[in-house]
PDB file of N, CA, C, O and CB in Angstrom:
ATOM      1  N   UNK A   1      12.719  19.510  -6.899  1.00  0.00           N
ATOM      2  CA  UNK A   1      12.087  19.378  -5.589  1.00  0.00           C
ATOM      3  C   UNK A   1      12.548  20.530  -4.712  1.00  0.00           C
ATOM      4  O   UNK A   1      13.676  21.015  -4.796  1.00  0.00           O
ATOM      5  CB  UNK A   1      12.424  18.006  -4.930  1.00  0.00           C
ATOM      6  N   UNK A   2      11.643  20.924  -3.895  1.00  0.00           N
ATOM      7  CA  UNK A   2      12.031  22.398  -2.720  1.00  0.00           C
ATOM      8  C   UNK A   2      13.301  21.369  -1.946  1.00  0.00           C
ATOM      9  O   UNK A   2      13.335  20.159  -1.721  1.00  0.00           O
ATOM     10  CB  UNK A   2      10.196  23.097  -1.147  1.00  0.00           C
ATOM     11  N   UNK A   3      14.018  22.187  -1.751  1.00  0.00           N
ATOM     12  CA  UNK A   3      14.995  22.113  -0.969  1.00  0.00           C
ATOM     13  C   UNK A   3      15.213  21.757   0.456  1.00  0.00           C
ATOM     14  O   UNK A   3      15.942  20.877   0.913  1.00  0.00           O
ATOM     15  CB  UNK A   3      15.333  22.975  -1.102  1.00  0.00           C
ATOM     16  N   UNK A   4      14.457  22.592   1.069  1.00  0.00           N
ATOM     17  CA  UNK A   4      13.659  22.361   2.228  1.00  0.00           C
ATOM     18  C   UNK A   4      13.205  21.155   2.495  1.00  0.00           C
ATOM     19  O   UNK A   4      13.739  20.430   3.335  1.00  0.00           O
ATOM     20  CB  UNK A   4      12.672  23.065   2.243  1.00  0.00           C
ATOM     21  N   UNK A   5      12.238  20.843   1.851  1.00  0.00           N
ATOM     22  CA  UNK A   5      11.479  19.321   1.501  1.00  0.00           C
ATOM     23  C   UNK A   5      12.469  18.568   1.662  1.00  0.00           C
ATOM     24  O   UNK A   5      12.780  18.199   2.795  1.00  0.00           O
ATOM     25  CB  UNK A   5      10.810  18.994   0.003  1.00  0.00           C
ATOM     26  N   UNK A   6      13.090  18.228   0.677  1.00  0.00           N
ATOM     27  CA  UNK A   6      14.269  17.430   0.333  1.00  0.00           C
ATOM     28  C   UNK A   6      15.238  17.378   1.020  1.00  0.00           C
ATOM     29  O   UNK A   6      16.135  16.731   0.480  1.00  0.00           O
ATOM     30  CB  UNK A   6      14.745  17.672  -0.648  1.00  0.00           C
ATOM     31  N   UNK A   7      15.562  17.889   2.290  1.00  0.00           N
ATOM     32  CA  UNK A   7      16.360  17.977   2.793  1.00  0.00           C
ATOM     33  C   UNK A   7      15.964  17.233   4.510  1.00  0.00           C
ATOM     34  O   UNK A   7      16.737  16.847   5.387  1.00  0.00           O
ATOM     35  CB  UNK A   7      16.721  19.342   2.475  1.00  0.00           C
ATOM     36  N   UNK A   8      14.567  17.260   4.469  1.00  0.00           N
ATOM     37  CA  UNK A   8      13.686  16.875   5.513  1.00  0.00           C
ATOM     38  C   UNK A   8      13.809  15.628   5.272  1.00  0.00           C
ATOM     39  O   UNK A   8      14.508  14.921   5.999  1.00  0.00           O
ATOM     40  CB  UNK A   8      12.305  17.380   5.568  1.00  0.00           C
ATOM     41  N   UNK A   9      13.075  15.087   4.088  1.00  0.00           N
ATOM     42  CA  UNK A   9      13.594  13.668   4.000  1.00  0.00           C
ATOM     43  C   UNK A   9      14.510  12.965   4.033  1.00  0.00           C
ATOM     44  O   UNK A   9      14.530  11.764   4.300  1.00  0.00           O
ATOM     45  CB  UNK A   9      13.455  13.299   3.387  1.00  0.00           C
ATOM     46  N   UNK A  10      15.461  13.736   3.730  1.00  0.00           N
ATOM     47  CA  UNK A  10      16.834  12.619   4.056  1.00  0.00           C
ATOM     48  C   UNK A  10      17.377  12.616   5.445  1.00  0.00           C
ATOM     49  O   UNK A  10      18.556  12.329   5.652  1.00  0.00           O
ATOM     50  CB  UNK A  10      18.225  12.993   3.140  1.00  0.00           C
ATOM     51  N   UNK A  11      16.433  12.971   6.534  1.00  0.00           N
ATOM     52  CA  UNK A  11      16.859  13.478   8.204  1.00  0.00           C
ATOM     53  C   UNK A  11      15.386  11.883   8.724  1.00  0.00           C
ATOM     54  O   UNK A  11      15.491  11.359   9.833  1.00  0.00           O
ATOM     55  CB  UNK A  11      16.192  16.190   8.832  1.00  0.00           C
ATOM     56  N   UNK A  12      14.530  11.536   7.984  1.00  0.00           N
ATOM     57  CA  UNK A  12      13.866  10.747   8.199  1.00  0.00           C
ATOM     58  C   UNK A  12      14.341   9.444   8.936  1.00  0.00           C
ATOM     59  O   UNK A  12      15.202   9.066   8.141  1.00  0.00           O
ATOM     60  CB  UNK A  12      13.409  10.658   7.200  1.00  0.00           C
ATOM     61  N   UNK A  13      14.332   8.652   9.799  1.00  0.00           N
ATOM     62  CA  UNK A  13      14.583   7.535  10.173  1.00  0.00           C
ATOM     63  C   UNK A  13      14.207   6.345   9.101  1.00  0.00           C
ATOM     64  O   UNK A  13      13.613   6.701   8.083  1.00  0.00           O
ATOM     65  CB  UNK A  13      13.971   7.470  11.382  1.00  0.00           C
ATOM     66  N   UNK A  14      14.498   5.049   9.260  1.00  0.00           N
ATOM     67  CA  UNK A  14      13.906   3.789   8.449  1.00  0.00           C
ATOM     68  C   UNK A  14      12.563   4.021   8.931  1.00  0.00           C
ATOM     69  O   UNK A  14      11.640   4.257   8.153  1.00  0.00           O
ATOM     70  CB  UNK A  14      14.541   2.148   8.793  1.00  0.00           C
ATOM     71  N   UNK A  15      12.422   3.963  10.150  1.00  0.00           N
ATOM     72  CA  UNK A  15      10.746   3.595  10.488  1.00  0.00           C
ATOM     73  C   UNK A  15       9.599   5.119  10.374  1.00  0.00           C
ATOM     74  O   UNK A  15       8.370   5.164  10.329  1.00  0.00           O
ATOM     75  CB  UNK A  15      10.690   2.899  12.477  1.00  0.00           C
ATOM     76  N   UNK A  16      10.531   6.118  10.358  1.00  0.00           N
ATOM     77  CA  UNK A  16       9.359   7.410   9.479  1.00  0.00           C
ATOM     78  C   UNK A  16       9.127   7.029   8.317  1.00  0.00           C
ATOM     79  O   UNK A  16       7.983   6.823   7.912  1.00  0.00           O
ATOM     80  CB  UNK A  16       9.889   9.025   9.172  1.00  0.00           C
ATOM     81  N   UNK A  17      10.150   6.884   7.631  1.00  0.00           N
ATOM     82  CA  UNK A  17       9.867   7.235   5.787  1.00  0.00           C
ATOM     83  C   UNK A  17       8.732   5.772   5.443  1.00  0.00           C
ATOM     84  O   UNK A  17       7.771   5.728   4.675  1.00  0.00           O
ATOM     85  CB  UNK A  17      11.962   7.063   4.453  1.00  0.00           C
ATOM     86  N   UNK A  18       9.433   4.444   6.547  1.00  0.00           N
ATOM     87  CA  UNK A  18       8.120   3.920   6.434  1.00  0.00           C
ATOM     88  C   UNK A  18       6.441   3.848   6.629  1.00  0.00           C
ATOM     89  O   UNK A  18       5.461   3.202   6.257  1.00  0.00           O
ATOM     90  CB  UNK A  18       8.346   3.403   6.721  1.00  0.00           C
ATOM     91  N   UNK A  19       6.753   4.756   7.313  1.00  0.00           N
ATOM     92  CA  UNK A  19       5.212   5.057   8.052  1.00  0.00           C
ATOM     93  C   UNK A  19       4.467   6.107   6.799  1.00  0.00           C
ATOM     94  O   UNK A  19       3.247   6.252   6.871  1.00  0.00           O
ATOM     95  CB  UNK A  19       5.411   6.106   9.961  1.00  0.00           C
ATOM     96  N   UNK A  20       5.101   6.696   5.866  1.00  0.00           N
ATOM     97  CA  UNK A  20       4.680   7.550   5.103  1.00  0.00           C
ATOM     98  C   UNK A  20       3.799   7.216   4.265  1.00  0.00           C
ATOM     99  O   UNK A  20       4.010   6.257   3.523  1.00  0.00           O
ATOM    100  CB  UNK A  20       5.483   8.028   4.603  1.00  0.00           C
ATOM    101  N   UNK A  21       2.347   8.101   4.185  1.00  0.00           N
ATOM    102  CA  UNK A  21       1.576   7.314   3.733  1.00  0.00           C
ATOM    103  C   UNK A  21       0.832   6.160   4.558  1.00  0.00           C
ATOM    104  O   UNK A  21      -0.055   5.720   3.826  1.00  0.00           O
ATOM    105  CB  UNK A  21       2.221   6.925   2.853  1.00  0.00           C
ATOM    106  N   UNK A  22       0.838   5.559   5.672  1.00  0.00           N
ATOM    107  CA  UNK A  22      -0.038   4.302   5.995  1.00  0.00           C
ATOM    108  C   UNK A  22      -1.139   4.843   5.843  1.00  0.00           C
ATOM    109  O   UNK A  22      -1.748   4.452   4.847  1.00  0.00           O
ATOM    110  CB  UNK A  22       0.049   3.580   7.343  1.00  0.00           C
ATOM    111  N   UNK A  23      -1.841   5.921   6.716  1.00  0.00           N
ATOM    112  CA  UNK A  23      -3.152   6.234   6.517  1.00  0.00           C
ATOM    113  C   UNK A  23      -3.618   6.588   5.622  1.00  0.00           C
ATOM    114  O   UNK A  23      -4.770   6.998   5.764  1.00  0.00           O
ATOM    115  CB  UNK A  23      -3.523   6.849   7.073  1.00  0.00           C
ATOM    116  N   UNK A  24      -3.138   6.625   4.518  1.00  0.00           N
ATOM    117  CA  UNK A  24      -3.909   7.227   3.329  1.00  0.00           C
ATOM    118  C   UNK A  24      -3.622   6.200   1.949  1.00  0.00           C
ATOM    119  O   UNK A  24      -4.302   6.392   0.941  1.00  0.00           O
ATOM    120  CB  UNK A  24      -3.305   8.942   3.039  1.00  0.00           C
ATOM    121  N   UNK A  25      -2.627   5.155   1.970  1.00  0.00           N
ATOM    122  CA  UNK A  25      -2.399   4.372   0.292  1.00  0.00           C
ATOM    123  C   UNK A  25      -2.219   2.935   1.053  1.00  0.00           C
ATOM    124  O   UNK A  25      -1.793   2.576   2.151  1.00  0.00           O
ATOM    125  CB  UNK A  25      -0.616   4.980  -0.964  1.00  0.00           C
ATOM    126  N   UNK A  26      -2.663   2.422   0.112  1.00  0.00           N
ATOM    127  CA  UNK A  26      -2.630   0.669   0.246  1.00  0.00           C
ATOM    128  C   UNK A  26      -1.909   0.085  -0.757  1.00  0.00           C
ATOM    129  O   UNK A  26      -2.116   0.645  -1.834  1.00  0.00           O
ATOM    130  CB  UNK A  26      -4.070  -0.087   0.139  1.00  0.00           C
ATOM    131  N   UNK A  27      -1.080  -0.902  -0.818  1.00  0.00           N
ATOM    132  CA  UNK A  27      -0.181  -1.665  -2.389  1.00  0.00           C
ATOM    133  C   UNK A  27      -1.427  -3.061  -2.293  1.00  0.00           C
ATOM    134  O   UNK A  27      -2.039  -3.782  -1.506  1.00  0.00           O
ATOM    135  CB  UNK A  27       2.324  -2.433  -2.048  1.00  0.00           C
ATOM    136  N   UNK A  28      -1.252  -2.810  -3.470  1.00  0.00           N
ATOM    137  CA  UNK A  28      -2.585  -4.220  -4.043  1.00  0.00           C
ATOM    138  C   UNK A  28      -1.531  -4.961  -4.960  1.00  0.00           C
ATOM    139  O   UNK A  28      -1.013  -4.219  -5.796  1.00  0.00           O
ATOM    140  CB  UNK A  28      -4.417  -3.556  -5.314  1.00  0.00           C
ATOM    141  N   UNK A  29      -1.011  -6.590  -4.971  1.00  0.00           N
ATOM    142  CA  UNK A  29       0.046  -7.386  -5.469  1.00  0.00           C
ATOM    143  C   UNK A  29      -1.185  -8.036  -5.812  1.00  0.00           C
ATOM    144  O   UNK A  29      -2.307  -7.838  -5.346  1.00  0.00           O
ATOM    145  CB  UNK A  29       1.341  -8.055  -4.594  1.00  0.00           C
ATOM    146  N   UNK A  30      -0.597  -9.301  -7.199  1.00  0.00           N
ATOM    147  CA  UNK A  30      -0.959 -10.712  -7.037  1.00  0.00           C
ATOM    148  C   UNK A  30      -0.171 -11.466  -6.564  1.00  0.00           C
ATOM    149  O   UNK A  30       1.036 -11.427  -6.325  1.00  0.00           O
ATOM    150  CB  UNK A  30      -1.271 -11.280  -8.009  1.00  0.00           C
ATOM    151  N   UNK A  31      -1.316 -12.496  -6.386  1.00  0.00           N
ATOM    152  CA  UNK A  31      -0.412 -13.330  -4.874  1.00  0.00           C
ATOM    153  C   UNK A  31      -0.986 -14.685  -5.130  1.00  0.00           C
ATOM    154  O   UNK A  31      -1.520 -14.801  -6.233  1.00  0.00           O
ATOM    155  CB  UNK A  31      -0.906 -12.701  -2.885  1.00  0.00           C
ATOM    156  N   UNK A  32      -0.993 -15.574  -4.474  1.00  0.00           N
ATOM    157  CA  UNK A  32      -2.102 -17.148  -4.935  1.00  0.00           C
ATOM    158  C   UNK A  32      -2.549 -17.278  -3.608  1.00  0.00           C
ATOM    159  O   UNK A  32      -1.989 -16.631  -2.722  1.00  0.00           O
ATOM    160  CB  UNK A  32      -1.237 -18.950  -5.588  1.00  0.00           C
ATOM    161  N   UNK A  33      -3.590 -18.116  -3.329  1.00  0.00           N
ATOM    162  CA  UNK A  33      -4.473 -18.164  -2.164  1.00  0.00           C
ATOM    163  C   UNK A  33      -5.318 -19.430  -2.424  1.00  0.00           C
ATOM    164  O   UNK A  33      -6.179 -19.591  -3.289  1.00  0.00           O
ATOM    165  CB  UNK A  33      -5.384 -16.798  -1.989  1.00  0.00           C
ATOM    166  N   UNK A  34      -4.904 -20.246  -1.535  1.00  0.00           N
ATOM    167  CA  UNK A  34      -5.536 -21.640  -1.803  1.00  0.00           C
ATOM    168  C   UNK A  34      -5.122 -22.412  -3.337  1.00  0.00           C
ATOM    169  O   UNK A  34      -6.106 -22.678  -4.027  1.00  0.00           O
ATOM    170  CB  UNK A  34      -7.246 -21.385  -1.747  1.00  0.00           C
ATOM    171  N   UNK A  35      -4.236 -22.658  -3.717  1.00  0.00           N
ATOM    172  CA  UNK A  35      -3.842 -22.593  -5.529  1.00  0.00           C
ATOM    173  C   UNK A  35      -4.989 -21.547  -6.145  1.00  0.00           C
ATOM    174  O   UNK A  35      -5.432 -22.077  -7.164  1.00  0.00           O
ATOM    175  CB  UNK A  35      -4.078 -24.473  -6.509  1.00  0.00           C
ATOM    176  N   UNK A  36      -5.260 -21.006  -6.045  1.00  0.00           N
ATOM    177  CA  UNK A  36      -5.848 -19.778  -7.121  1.00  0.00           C
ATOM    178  C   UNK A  36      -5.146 -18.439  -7.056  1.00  0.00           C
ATOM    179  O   UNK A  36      -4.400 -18.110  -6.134  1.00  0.00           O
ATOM    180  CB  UNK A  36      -7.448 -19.386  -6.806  1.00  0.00           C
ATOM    181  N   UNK A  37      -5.394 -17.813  -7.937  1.00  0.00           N
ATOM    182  CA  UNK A  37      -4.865 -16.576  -8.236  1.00  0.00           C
ATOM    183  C   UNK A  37      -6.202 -15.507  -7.361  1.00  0.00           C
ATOM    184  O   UNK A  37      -7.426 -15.397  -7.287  1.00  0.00           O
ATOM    185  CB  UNK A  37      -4.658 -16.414 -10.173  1.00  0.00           C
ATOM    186  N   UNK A  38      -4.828 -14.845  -6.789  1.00  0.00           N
ATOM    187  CA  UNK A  38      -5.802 -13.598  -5.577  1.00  0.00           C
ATOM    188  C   UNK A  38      -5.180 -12.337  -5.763  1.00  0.00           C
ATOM    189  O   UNK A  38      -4.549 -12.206  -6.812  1.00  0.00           O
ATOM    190  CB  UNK A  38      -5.665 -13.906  -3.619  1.00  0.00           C
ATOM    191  N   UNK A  39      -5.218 -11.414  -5.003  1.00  0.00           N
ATOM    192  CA  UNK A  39      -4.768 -10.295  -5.011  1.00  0.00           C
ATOM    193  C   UNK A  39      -4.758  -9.717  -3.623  1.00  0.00           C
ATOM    194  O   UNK A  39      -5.814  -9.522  -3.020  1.00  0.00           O
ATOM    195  CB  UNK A  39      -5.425  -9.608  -5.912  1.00  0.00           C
ATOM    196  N   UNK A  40      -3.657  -9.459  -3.141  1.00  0.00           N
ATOM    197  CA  UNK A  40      -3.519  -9.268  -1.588  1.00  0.00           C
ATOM    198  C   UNK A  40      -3.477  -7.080  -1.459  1.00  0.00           C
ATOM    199  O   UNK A  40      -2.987  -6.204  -2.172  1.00  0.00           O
ATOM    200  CB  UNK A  40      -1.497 -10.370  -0.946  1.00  0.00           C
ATOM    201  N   UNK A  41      -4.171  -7.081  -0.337  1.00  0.00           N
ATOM    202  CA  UNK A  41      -3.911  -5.546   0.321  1.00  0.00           C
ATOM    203  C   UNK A  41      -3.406  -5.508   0.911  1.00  0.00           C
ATOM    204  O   UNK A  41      -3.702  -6.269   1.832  1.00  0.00           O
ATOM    205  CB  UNK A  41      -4.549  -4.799   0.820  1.00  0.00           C
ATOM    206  N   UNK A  42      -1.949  -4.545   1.157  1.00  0.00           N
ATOM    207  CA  UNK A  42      -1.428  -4.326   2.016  1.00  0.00           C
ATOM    208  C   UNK A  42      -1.335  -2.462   2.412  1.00  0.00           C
ATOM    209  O   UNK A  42      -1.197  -1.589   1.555  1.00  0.00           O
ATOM    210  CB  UNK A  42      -0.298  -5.135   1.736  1.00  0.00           C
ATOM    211  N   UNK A  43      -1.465  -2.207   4.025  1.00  0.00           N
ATOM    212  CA  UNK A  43      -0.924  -0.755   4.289  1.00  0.00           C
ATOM    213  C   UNK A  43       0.223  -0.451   3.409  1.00  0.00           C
ATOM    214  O   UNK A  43       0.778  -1.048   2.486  1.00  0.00           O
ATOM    215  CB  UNK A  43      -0.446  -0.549   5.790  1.00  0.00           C
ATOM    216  N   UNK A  44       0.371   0.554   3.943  1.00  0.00           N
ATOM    217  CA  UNK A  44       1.854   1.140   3.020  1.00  0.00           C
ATOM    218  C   UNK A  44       3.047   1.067   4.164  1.00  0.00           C
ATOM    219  O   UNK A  44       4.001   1.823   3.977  1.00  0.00           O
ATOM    220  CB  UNK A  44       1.700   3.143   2.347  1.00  0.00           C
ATOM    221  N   UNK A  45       3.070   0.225   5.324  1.00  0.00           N
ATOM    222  CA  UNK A  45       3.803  -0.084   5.841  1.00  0.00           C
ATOM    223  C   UNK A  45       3.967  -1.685   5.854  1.00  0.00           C
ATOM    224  O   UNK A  45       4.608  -2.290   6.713  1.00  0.00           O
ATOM    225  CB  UNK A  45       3.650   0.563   6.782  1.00  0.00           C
ATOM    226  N   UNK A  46       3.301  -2.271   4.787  1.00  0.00           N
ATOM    227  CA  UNK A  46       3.270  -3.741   4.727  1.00  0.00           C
ATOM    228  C   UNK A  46       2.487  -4.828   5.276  1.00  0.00           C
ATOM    229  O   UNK A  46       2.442  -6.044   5.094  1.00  0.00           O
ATOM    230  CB  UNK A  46       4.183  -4.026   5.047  1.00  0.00           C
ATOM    231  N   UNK A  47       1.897  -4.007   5.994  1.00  0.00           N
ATOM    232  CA  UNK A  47       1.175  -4.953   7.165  1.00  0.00           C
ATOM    233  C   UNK A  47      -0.455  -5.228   5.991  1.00  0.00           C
ATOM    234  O   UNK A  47      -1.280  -4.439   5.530  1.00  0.00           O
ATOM    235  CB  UNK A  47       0.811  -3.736   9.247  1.00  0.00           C
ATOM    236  N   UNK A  48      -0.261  -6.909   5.887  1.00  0.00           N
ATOM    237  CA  UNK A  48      -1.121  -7.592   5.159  1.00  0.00           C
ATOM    238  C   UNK A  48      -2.738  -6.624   5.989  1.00  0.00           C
ATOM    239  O   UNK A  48      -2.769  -6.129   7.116  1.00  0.00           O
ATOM    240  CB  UNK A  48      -0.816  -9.605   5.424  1.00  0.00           C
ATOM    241  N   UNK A  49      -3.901  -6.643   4.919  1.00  0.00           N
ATOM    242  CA  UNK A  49      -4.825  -6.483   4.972  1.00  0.00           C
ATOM    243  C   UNK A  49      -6.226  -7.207   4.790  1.00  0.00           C
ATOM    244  O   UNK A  49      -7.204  -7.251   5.535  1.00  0.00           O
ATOM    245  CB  UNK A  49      -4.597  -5.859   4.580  1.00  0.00           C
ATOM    246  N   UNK A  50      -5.979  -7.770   3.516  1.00  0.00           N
ATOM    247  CA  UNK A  50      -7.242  -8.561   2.683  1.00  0.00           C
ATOM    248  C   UNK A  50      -6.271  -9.057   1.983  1.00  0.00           C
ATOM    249  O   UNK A  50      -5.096  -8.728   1.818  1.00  0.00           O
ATOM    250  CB  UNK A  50      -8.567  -7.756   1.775  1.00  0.00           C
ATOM    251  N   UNK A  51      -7.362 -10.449   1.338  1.00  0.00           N
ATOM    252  CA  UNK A  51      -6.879 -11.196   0.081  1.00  0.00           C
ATOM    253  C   UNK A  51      -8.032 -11.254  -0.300  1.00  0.00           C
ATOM    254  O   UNK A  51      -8.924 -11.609   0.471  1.00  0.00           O
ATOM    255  CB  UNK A  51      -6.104 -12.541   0.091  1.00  0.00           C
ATOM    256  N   UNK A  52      -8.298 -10.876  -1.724  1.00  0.00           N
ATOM    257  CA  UNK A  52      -9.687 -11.092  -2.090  1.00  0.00           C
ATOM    258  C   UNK A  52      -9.110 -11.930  -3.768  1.00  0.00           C
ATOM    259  O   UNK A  52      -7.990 -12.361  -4.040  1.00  0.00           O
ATOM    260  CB  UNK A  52     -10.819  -9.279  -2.141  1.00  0.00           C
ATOM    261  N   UNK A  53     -10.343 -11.913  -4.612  1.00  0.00           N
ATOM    262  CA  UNK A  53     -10.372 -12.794  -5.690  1.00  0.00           C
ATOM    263  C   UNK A  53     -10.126 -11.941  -7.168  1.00  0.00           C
ATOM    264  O   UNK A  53     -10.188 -12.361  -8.323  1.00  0.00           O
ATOM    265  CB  UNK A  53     -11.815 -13.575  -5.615  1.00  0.00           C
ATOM    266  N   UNK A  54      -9.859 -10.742  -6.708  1.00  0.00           N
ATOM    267  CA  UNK A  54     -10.151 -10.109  -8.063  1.00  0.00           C
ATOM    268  C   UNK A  54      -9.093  -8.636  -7.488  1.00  0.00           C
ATOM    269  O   UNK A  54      -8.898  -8.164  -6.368  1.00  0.00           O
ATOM    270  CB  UNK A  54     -12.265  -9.808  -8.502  1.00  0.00           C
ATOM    271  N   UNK A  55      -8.493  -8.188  -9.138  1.00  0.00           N
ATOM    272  CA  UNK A  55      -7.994  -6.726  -8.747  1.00  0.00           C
ATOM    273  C   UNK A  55      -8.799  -5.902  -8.576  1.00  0.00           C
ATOM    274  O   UNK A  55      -8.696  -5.242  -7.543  1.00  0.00           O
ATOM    275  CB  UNK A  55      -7.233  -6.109  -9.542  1.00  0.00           C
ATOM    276  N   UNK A  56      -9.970  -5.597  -9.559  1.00  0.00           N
ATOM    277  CA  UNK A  56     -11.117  -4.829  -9.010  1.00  0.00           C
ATOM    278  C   UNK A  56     -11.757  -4.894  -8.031  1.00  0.00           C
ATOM    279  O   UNK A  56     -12.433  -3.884  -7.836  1.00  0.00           O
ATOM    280  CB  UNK A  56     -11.881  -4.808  -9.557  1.00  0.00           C
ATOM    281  N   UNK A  57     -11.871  -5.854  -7.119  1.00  0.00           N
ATOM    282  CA  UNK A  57     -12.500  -6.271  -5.872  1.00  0.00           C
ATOM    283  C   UNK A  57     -11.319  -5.446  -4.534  1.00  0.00           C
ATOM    284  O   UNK A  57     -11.651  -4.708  -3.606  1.00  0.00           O
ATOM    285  CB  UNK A  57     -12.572  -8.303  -5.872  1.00  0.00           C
ATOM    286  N   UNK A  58      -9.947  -5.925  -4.911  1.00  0.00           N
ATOM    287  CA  UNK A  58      -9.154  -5.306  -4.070  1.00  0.00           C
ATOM    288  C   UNK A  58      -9.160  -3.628  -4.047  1.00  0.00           C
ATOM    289  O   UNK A  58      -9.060  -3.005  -2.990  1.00  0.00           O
ATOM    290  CB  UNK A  58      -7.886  -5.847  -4.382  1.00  0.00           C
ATOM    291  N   UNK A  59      -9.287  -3.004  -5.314  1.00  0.00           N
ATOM    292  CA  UNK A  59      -8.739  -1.270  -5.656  1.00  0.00           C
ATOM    293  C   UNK A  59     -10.160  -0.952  -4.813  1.00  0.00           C
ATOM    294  O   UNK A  59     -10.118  -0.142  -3.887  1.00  0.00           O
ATOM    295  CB  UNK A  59      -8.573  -0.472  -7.842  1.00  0.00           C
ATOM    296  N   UNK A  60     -11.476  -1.651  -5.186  1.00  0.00           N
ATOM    297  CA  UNK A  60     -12.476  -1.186  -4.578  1.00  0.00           C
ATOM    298  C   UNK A  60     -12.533  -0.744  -2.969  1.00  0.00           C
ATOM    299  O   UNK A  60     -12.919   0.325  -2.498  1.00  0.00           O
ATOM    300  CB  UNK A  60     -13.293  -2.078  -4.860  1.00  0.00           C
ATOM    301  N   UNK A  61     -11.991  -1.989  -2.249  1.00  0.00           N
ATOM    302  CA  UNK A  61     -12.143  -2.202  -1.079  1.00  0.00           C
ATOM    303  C   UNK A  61     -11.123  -1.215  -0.224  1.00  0.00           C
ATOM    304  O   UNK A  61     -11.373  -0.697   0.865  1.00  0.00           O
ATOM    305  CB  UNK A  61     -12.001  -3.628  -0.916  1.00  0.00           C
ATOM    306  N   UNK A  62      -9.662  -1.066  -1.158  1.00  0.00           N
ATOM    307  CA  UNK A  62      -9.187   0.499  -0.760  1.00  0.00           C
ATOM    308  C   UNK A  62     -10.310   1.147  -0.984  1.00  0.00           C
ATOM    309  O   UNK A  62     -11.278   0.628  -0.427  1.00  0.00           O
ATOM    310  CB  UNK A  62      -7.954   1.236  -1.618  1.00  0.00           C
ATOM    311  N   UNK A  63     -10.488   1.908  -1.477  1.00  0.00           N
ATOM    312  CA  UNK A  63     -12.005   3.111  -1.689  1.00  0.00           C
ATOM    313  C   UNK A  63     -12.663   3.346  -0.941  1.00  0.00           C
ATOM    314  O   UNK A  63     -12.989   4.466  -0.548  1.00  0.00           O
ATOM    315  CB  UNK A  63     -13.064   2.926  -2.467  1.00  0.00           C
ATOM    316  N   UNK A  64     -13.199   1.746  -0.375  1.00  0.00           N
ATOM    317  CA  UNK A  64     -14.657   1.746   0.529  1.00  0.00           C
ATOM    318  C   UNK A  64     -13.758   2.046   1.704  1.00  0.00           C
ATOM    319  O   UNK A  64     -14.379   2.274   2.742  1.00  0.00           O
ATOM    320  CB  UNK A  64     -15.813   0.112   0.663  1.00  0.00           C
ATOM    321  N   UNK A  65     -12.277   2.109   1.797  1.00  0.00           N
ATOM    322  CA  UNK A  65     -11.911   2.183   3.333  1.00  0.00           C
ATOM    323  C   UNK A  65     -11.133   3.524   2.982  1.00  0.00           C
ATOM    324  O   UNK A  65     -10.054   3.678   3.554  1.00  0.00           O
ATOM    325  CB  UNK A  65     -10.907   0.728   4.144  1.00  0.00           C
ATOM    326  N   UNK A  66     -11.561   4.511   2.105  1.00  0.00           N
ATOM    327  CA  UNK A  66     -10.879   5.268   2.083  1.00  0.00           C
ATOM    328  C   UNK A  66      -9.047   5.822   1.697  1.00  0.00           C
ATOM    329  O   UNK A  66      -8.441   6.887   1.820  1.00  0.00           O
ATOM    330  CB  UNK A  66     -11.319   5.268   2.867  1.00  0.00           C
ATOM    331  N   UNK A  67      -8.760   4.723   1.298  1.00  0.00           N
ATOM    332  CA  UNK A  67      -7.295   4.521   1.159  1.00  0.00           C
ATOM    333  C   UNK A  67      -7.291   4.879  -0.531  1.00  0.00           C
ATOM    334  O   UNK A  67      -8.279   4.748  -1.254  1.00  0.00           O
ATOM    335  CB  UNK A  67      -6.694   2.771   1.687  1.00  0.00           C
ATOM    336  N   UNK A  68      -5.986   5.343  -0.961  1.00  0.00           N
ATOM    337  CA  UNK A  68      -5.673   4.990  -2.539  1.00  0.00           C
ATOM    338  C   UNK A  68      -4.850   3.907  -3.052  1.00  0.00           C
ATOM    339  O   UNK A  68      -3.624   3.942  -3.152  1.00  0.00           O
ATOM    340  CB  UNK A  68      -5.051   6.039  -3.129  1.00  0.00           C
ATOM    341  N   UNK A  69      -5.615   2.940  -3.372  1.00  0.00           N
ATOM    342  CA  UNK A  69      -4.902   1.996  -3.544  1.00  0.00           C
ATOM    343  C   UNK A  69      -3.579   2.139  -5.408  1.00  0.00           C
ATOM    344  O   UNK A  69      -3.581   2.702  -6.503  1.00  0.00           O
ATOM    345  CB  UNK A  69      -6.254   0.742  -3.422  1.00  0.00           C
ATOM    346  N   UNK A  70      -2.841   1.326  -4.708  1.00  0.00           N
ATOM    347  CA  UNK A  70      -1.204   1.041  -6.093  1.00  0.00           C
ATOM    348  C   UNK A  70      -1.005  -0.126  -6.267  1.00  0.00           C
ATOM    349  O   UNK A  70      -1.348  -1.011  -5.484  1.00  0.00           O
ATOM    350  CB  UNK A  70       0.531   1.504  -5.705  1.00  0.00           C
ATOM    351  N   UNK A  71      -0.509  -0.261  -7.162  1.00  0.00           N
ATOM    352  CA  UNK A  71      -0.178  -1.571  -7.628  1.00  0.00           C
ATOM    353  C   UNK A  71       1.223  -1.900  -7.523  1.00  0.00           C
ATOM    354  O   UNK A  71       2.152  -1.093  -7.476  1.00  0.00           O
ATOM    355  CB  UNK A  71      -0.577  -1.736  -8.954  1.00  0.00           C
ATOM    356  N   UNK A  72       1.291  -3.141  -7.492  1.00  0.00           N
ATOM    357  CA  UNK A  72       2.502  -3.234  -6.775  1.00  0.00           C
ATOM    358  C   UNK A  72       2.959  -4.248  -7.778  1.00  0.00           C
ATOM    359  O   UNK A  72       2.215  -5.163  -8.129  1.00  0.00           O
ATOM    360  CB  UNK A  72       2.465  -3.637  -5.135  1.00  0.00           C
ATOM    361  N   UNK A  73       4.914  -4.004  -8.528  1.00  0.00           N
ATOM    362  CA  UNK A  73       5.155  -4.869  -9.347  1.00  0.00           C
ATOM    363  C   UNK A  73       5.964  -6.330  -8.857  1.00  0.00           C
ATOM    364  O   UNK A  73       6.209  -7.208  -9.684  1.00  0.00           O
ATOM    365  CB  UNK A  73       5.799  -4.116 -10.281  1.00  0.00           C
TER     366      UNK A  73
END
């Protein structure tokens, strides 16, 4: 890694390095929702988004909003 770079990040606060990424990646988990199996969106600062019914339904709905959605273990 550049040096530079790397050296920037570790000068980051808790609440920068969290903010990294919100506007642009979403974490997609399974989760349960009503006893069924769902799949929740969240920003990349955590803040819940959607719960929908399907993983493909969730990765999509990043897309349609422009985000890259991850999976989250």
């Amino acid at each position: 890694m550049n040096t530079v770079i790397e050296l920037n990040l570790r000068r980051l606060s808790p609440a920068d390095f969290a903010a990294l990424g919100v506007d642009d990646l979403a974490y997609v988990r399974a989760t349960e929702a009503d006893g069924e199996a769902a799949f929740a969106v969240h920003a990349a600062d955590g803040t819940p988004l959607a719960v929908v019914a399907s993983r493909d339904v969730a990765f999509a709905l990043c897309r349609q909003n422009d985000l890259e959605p991850l999976s989250e273990h």
